[in-house]
C-alpha positions in Angstrom: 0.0 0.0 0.0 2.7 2.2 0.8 4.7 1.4 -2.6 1.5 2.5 -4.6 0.8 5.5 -2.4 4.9 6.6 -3.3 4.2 6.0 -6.8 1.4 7.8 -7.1 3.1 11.0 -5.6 6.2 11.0 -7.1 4.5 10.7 -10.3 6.0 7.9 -12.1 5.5 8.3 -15.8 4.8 4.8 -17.6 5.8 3.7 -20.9 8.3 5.7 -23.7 9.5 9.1 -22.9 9.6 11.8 -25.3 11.4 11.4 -28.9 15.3 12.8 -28.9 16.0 15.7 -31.2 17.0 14.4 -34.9 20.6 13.2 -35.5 22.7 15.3 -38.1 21.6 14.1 -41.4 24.2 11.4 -43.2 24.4 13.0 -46.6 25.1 16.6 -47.3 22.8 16.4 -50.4 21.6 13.7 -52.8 19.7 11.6 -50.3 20.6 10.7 -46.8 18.7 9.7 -43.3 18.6 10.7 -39.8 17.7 9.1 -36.9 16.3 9.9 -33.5 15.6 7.6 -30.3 13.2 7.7 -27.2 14.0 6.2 -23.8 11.8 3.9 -21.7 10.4 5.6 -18.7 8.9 2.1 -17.3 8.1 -1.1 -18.6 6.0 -1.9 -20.8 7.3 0.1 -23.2 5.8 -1.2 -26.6 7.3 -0.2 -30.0 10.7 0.8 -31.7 13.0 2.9 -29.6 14.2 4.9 -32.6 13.1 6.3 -36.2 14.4 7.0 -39.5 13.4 9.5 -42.2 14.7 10.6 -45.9 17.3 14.1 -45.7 18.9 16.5 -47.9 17.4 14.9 -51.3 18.0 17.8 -53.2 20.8 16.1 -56.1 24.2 17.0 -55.5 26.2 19.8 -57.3 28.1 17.9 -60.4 31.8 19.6 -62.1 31.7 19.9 -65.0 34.2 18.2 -67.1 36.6 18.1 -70.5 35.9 16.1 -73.4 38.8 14.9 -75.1 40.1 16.9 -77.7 39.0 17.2 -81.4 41.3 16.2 -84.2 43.2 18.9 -85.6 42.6 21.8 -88.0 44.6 22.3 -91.0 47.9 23.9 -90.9 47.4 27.5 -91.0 50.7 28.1 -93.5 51.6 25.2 -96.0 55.3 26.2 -95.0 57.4 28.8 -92.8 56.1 27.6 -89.5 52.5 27.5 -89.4 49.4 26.2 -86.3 46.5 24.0 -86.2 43.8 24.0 -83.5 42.7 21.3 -81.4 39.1 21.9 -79.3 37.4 20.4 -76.2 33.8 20.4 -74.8 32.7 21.0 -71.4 30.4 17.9 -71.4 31.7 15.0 -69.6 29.7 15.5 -67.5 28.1 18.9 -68.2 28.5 21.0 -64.9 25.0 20.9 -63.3 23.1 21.7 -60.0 25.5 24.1 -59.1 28.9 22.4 -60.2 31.7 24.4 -61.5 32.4 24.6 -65.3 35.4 22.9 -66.1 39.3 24.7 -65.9 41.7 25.5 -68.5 41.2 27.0 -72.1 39.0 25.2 -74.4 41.5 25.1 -77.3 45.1 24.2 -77.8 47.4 25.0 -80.8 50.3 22.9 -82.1 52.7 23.9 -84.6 53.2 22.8 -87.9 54.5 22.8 -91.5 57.8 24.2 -89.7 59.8 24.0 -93.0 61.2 26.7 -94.7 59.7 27.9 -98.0 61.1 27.3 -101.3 61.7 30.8 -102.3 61.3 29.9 -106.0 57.4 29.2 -104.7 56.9 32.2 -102.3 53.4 33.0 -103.0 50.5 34.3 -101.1 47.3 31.7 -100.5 44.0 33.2 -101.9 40.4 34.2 -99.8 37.8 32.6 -99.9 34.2 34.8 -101.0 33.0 36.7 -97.9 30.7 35.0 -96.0 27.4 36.3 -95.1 27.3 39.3 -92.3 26.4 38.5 -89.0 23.6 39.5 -86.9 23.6 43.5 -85.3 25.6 43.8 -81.9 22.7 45.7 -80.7 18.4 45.4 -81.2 17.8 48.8 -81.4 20.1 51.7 -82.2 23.4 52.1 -83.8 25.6 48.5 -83.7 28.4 46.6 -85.3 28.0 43.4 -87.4 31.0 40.9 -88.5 31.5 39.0 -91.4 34.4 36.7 -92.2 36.5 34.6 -94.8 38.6 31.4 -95.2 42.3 31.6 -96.6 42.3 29.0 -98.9 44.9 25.9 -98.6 47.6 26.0 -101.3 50.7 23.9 -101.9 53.5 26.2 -101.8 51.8 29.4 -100.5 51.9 31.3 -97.0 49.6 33.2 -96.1 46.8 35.4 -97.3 47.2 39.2 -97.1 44.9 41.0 -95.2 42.2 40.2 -92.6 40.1 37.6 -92.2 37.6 39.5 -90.9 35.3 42.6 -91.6 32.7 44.9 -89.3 30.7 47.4 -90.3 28.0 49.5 -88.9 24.5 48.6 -88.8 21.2 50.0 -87.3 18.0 47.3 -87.1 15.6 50.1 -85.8 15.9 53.7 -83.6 15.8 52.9 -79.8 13.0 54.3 -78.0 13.4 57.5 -76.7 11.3 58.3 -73.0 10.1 61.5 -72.7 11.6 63.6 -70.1 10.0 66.6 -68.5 11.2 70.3 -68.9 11.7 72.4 -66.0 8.8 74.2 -64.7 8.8 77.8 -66.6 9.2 81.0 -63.8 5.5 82.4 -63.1 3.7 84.3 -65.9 2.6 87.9 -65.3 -0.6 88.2 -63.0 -4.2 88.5 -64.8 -5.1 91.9 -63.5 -3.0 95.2 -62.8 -5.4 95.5 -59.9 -7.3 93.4 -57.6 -7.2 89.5 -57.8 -6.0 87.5 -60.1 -4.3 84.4 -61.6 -0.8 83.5 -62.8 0.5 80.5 -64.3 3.6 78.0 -65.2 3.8 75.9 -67.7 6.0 72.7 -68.8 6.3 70.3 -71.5 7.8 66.4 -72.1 10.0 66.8 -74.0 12.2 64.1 -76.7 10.0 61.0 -76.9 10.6 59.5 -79.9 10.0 56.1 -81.6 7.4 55.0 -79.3 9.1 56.0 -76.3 7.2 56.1 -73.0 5.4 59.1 -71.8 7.2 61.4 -68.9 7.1 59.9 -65.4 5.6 60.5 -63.2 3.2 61.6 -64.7 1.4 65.2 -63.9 0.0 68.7 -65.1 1.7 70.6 -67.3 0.5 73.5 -65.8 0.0 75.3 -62.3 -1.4 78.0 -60.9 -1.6 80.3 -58.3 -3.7 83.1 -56.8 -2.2 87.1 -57.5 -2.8 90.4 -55.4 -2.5 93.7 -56.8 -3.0 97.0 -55.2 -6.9 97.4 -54.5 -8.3 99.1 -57.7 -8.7 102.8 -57.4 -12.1 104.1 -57.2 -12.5 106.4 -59.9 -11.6 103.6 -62.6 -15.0 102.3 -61.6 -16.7 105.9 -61.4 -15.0 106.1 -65.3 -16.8 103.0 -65.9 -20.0 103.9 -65.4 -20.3 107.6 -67.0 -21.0 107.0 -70.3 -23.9 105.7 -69.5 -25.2 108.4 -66.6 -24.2 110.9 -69.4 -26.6 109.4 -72.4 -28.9 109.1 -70.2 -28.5 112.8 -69.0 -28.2 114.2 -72.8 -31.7 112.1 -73.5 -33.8 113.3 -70.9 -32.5 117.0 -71.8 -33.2 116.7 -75.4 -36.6 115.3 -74.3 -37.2 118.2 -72.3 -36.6 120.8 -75.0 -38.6 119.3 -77.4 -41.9 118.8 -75.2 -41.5 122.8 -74.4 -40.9 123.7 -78.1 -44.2 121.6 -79.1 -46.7 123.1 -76.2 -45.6 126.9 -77.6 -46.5 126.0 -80.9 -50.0 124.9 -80.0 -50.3 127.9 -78.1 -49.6 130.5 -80.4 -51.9 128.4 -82.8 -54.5 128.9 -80.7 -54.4 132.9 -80.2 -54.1 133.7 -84.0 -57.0 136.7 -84.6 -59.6 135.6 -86.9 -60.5 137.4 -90.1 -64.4 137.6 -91.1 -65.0 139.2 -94.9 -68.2 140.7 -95.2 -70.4 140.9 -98.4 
């Protein structure tokens, strides 16, 4: 009784105890497993004690290496001490994943036809026809293009004279050209010589060309602005109105004049003696 009423106050955990943290995985990369294991607190304790799971299966980074090397060209002089050109391939393997390309130059010379020339034969080889040019350095705007040409093999001659190469300039299309925008213009005389008015600045984009974008960011191209002048003096608005006052004052006198000249007339009309003949 007294060994169950320990146990249960201690607090005696039955069966496994936690898991263990996981064990460094085995493989850097390219598929490896880890393991972690648990502890029996008190019997029974069913199940494995420990646990395995897949790590690091991403592939592993793969160097790239040389191919061997490609028979050689021909002899670039028929005599006098000439080269040839042997090439290799970074492909065995290709580098992939991350791998490094392989070291070293891809191309090795060796030399050849070291013989001196007859001089009775001293001659200069002939070019081949220019091949066609090559595509623009550049998509849009001015560029360079390269064309080239073979020096023909022949017994007893050198070398050819010249290059064996040509550029030129070439243009596919004109670059676009964003528009940019102008500085704002200093502010524009005010509306009004008196009063309260408006003045304005301006500005413009400026240089697009062949479908370049428009001027960002975008915004007004023009602002403006409230203007004080000196309060308006009084008699420019008296000056205003005086034509009118004086019409009107030259109608009403005209008016006036007339209506006086009429009723005299009908007056004197009416006083005129009256003549009677007798017979």
């Amino acid at each position: 009784m007294f060994k169950i009423f320990f146990i249960l106050l201690v607090g005696v955990q039955c069966g496994w105890n936690v898991w263990g943290p996981w064990l460094p995985c085995s493989r850097q990369c390219g598929g490896g497993q880890q393991s972690r294991l648990r502890t029996c607190a008190s019997e029974p304790c069913p199940g494995p004690d420990n646990q395995k799971r897949m790590c690091n299966v991403q592939p592993c980074p793969v160097d790239g290496g040389w191919s061997g090397y490609t028979p050689a060209s021909l002899c670039t002089l028929t005599c006098g001490g000439g080269t040839r050109i042997m090439r290799r391939i970074c492909n065995a393997p290709t580098p992939r994943y991350g791998g490094k390309y392989c070291l070293g130059l891809p191309t090795k010379t060796q030399p050849c036809n070291s013989f001196a020339c007859p001089i009775d034969t001293l001659k200069y080889r002939e070019w081949s026809a220019w091949e066609p040019w090559g595509t623009c350095s550049s998509p849009c705007g001015p560029g360079v293009r390269r064309r080239v040409r073979t020096c023909k093999p022949m017994v007893g001659a050198v070398f050819c004279p010249g290059l064996n190469f040509q550029t030129g300039p070439c243009e596919l299309k004109p670059c676009p050209v964003h528009g940019v925008w102008s500085p704002w213009s200093a502010w524009g005389a005010c509306s009004v010589t008196c009063g309260v008015g408006k003045k304005y600045m301006t500005r413009q984009c400026l240089n697009r060309l062949h479908g370049g974008n428009p001027c960002l960011p975008r915004g007004d191209t023009m602002r403006e602005a409230v203007c004080y002048k000196p309060k308006c003096p009084k008699g420019l608005l008296d000056a205003a109105v005086a034509p009118s006052s004086n019409l009107q004052t030259g109608v009403v006198g005209i008016g006036a004049v007339l209506g006086v000249a009429i009723v005299g007339a009908l007056l004197v009309w009416r006083r005129r003696p009256t003549h009677t003949i007798e017979l």
